[in-house]
N, C-alpha and C positions, 0 to 999 in steps of 0.2 A: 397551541400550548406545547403539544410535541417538537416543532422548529425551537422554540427557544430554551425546551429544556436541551435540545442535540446541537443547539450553537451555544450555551454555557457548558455542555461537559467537550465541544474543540475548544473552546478557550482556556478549561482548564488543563487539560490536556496539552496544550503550548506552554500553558505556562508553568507545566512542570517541566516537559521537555528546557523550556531556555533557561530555567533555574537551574537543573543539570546539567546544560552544555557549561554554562558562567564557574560551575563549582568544580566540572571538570576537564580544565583547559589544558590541563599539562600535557605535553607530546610524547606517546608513544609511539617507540618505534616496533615495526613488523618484518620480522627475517623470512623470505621465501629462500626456494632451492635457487642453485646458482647464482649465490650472493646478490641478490635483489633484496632491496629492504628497503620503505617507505616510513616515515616518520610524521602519521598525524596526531591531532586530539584523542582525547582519550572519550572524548561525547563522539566523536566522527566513528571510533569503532563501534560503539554501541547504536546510533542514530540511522546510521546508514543501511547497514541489515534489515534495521525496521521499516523504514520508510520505500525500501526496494519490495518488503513484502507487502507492504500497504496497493504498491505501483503492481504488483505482478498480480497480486490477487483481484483487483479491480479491473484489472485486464482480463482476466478469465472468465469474471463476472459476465464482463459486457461480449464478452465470445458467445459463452452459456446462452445469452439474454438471445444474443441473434441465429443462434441456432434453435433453440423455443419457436422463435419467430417464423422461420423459415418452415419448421414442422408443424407449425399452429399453421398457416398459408395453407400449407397442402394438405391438412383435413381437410378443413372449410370447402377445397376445390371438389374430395372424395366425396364430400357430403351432396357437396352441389351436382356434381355430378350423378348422383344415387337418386335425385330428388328429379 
């Protein structure tokens, strides 16, 4: 039951996402220093930030997860050792 309620709230979740990219297509443009300036969507400035932190945080996750791991390992060895 939990998989299909966390695969209907990504589906809703896209489909608000591509209902917002659709309503906001217009291009804006972005001024940095040294006359650089990039002209995308206006969903690409909002979209992008998110989904970089969606990528960065899930990265860290799976860092966290293997360093657990690695200090979970060498109890286990303390333990056995002890024993």
């Amino acid at each position: 039951m939990r998989i299909l309620i966390n695969t209907c709230g990504i589906v809703l979740v896209l489909l608000l996402l591509v209902s917002f990219a659709m309503k906001n297509a217009q291009p804006v443009e972005l001024n940095y220093y040294l006359n650089i300036s990039y002209s995308i969507p206006a969903w690409g400035l909002v979209l992008f930030p998110f989904f970089t932190g969606v990528i960065v945080g899930n990265l860290l996750d799976v860092l966290q997860k293997l360093k657990l791991k690695s200090e979970i390992r060498k109890l286990k060895k303390a333990i056995q050792s002890r024993n």
